[in-house]
N, C-alpha and C positions, 0 to 999 in steps of 0.2 A: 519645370522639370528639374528636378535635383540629382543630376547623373544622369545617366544611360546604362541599361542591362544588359548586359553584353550575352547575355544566360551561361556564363560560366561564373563558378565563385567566386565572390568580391573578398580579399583580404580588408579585415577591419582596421583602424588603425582607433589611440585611445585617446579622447579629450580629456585634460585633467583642470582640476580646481588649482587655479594658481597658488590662493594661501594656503591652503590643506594638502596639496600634493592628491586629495582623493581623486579616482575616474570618475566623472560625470555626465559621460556619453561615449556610445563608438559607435563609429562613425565610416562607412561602407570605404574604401578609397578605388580612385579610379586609376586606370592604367592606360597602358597609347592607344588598346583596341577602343577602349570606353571614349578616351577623348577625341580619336579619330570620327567614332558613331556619333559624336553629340556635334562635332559639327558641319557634320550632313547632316542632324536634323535640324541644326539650326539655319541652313539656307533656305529649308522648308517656314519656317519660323518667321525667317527674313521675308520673305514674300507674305505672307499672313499681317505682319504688323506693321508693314511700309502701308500696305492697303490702304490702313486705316486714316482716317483725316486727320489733322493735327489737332482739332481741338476735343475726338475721341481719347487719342492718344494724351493729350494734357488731365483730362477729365478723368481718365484711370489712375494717373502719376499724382494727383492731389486727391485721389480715395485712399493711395495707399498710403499717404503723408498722414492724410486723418487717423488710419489706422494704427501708424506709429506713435501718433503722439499718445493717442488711447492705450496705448500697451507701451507707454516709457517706463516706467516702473519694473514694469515684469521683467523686458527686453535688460535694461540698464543693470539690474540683478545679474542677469545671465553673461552681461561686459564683464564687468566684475569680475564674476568667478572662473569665467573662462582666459580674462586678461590680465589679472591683476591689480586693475585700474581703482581706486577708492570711490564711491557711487555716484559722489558729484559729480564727478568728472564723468563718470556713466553716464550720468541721467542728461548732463551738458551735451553728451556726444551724441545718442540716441536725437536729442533737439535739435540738433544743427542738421542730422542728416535727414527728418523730418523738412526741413527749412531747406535744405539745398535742393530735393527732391520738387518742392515745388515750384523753387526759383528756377531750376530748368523747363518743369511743364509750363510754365507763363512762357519763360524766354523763347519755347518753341514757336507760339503762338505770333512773336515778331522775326519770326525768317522769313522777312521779305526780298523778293528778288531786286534788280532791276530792270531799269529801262533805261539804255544809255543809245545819245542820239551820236550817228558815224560820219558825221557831216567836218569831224577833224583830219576825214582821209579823201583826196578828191574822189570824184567819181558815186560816191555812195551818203551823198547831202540828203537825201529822200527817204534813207533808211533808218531801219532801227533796230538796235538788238535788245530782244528779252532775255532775262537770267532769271533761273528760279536753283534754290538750293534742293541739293539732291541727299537721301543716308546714303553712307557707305557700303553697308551691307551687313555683313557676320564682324562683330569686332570682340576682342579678348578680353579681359580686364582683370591684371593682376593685382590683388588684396595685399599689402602688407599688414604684420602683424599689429603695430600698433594702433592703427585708430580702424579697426572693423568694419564699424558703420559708417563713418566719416568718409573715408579713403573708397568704401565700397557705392555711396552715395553720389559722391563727384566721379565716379567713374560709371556706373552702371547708369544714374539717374541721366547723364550726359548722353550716352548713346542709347537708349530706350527713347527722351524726347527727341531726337533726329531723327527718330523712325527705321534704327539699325536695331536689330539682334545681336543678344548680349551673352556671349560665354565667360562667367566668373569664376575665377579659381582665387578662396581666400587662402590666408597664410592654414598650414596645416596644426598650426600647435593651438589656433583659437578658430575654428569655421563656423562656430554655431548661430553666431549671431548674424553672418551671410545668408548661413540657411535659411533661418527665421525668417528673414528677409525678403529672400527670394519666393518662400512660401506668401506671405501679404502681399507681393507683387502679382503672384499669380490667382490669389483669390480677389482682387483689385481689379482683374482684368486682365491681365497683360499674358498672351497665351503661352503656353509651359515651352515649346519648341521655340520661342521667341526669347528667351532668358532662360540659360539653364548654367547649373553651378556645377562644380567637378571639384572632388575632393583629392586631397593628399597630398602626395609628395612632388613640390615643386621641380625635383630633377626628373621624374618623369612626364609630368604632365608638361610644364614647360616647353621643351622640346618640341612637343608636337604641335603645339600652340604658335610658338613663334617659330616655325618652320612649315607650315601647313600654307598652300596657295588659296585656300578657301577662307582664309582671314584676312579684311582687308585692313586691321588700324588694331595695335596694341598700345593700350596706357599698362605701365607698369609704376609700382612704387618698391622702390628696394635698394640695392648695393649696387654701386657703380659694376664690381666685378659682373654678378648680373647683368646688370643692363648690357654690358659690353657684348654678353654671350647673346643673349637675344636682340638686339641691333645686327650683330653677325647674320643671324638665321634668317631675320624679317627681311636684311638688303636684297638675298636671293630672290625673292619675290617681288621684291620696292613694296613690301608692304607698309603704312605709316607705322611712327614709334613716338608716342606719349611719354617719356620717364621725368620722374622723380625720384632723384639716387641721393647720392651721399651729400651730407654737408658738415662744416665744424665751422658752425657760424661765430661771430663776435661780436659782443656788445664792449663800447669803447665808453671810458667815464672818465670826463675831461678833467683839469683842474677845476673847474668854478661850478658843475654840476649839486645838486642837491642830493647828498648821500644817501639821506635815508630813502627817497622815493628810487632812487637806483638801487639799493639793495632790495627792495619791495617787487621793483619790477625784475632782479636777477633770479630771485624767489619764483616769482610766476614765470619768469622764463625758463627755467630748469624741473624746479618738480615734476611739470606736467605729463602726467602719463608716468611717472616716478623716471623720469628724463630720459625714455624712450621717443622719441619728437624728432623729425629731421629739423626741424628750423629753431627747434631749443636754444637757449642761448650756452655755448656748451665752451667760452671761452672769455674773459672776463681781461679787458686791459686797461689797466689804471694806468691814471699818471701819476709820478711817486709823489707827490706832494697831500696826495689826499688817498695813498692806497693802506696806510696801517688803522687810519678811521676807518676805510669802505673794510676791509677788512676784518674788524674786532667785528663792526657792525654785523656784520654778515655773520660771523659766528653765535652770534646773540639772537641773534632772528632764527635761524638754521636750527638754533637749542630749544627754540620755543616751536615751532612750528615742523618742523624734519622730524615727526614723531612716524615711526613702522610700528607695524604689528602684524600678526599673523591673519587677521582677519579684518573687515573692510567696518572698523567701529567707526560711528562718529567721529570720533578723535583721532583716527591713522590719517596721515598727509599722505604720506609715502609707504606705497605698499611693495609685493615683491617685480623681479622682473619677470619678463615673460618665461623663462625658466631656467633655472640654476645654472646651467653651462653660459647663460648670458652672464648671469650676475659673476662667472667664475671669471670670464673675459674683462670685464671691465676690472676685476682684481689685476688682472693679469697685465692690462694696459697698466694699470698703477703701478705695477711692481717695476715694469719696465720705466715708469720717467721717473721712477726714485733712482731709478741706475743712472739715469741721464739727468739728476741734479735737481730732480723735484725735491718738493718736501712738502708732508704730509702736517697740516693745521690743524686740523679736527677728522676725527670719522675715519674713515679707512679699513673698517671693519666688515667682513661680508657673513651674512648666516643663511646659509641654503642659498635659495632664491635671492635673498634680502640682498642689497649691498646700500649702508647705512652714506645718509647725505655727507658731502664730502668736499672740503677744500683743501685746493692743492697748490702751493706753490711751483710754479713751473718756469722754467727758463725759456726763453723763445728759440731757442735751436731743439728744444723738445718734439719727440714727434705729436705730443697731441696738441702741441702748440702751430703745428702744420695742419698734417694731414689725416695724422688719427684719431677721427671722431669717436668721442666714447658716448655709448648710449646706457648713458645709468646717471644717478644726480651725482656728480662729481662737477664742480665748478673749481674749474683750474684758470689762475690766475696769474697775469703776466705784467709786470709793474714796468713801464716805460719811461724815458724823460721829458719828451714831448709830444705834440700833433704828430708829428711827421713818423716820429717813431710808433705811435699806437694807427695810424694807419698804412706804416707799414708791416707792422705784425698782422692787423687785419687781412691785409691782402696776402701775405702768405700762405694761403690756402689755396689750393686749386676749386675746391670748393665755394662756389659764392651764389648761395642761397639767401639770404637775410645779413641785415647787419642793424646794429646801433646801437645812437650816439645820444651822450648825458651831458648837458649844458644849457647853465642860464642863458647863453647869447644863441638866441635861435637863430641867426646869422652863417655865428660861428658852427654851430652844429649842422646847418645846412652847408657850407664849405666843405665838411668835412665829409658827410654822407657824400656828395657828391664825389668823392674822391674814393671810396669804395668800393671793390668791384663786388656787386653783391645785385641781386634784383631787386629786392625789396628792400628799404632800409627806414626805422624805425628812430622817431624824435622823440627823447624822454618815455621810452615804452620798449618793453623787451625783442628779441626777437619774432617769439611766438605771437607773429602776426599774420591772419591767412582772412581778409575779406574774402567773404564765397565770390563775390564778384571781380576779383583781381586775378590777374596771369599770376601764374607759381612755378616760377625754371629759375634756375642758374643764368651766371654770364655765361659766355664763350669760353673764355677760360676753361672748365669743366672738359671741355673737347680735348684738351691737351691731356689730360687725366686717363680720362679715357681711354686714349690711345697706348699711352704708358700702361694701363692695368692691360688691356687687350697684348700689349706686346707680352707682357710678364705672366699671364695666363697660359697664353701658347708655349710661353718657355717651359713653364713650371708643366703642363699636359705632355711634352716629349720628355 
């Protein structure tokens, strides 16, 4: 089911072609009546597809994996135009979420309970207790804009194998390829009041989503500010909260590291997605003895390969952002750490949508050398004079998603990840590191953040 009809008019809202700027679809939007009716129908939903056995339930989740792969081409065209994304990177993401979708329909297949004997509490030697894993029920899943398929896979495909009902809301400025989605899921099997999509505007649908006592478990991927709002809503309930928020990760390159394979991997860590990515590597800290070689270098690669264009040719790396007011904001972080003592390398130029790859010399008292993530290819670099000093620029983030470290002594690089505060952290390899089968959160840290945006939000709403 794609919405609910509430039988009053649906305002449309328009999809556009990222590198064209043409409309390419509209697209019905839904409102609080529409997302309050979807789910109540999806408690009906819930009951229909908990029914089912679990290896029914796997056996549909790997017809519609089949179907995705058969329609990678089509689907990855439709990334593209709707995201901005260059096709490989399409046709890569469309594969993964084929692959994730099945890796949970198998995984479902080992939720095995236990049997634990209670013979460690007097009195009850004779007994035993069984456990069996239960779904939750109705669960939400909010899409962000950058990886469609990806972000809507790990989340949808996750609560559909546990045997819950799925209410998806993708990002509004790219949904189609949700839709699409949602549609093979439901010609796969999976019945239409058991997954259903809702379109539009995040500040209205939200709300009702994460304030609704018929939800029992929301994953979100987005902005800390976000997440803060909807954490708020969901504690009145105690409903569970999945997020994936902000990060301004760092990749740290020691003295005795190998330059060119660290510039190769800051390359693949930043473009991807033209460096819309939360775990991107979106902060670069050398130590000065080897930072004017990683440097030149970087600009040499960046001029070979940091090629845009208006449309998704062979030869474009780096296409637009997801739309001009983005690409105007990342201008606009620039502007502000030239105020604050940056300096501009190469790039620096934005057209429309575009905002051309970009080194930046920054100061570590900068804000995006803290906490302001910029999501566009800008690789801002922070030149230290030792260990101590490039991991403690690292952890100046309240953000600590990903991190890593560039060194011949695998020793020494492990020393140093350890010291991190980051969850993931990466040996001779960029950031952009997400095994489908790994935890993906922040430290603790992050909580503190949080709290500060949530105090600053209320300020700034009176």
């Amino acid at each position: 089911m794609t919405g609910i009809d509430t039988g009053a008019p649906q305002e449309m809202f328009a999809v556009h072609d990222k590198w064209t700027g043409e409309v390419i679809a509209h697209v019905p939007a839904d409102d609080a009546e529409s997302t309050r009716r979807a789910l109540e129908e999806a408690q009906q939903g819930f009951a229909e597809w908990s029914r089912l056995p679990a290896h029914r339930r796997a056996a549909i989740l790997e017809r519609f994996a089949d179907s995705l792969d058969e329609q990678n081409e089509e689907i990855a065209e439709l990334l593209t135009r709707e995201t901005g994304k260059i096709i490989s990177d399409a046709r890569a993401e469309i594969a993964a979420a084929a692959r994730i979708f099945r890796g949970f329909a198998r995984e479902s297949l080992r939720h095995f309970g236990d049997a634990i004997p209670l013979d460690r509490q007097p009195g009850l030697e004779g007994d035993l207790m069984l456990t069996k894993h239960e779904p939750l029920g109705v669960v939400a899943a909010i899409v962000a804009f950058n990886f469609p398929a990806e972000l809507y896979a790990h989340k949808v495909a996750a609560g559909l194998a546990g045997g819950n009902a799925v209410v998806v809301k993708p990002a509004d400025k790219n949904p189609l390829v949700g839709n699409r989605m949602t549609a093979l899921l439901h010609a796969a099997g999976v019945p239409t009041r058991a997954l259903i999509v809702l379109n539009g505007r995040g500040s209205v649908i939200g709300p009702e989503l994460s304030a609704s006592p018929l939800i029992r478990a929301i994953s979100f991927t987005g902005s800390s500010r976000v997440g803060v709002m909807i954490a708020e809503n969901a504690a009145r309930n105690m409903t569970r909260t999945f997020m994936e928020l902000s990060a301004n990760d760092a990749l740290l390159v020691l003295d005795d590291a190998d330059i060119d394979h660290a510039v190769e991997e800051s390359l693949n860590g930043r473009l991807l997605a033209n460096g819309q990515v939360c775990c991107a590597t979106k902060r670069i800290v050398l130590h000065c003895s080897i930072a004017e070689a990683f440097i030149a270098r970087l600009r040499t690669r960046l001029a070979e390969v940091g090629v845009t264009g208006d449309s998704p040719a062979p030869g474009v790396k780096v296409g637009p952002l997801i739309s001009e007011d983005a690409a105007a904001g990342v201008e606009a972080q620039v502007a502000a750490a030239l105020a604050q003592g940056a300096e501009i390398v190469s790039g620096g130029v934005r057209r429309g949508a575009h905002y051309e790859p970009t080194i930046l010399r920054v100061p570590e008292t900068c804000d995006i050398a803290t906490d302001d993530e910029v999501f566009g290819p800008v690789f801002s670099v922070i030149v230290v004079d030792d260990d101590d000093a490039a991991v403690r620029v690292s952890n100046s983030s309240s953000f600590g998603l990903t991190g890593a470290v560039f060194s011949r002594d695998i020793y020494r690089a492990y020393r140093i990840a350890d010291r991190l505060e980051a969850a993931l952290v990466s040996i001779n390899g960029s950031n952009n590191y997400r095994p489908d089968g790994s935890s993906f959160g922040g430290t603790s840290r992050a909580a503190s953040v949080a709290r500060d945006i949530s105090r600053r939000s209320r300020s700034t709403r009176r």
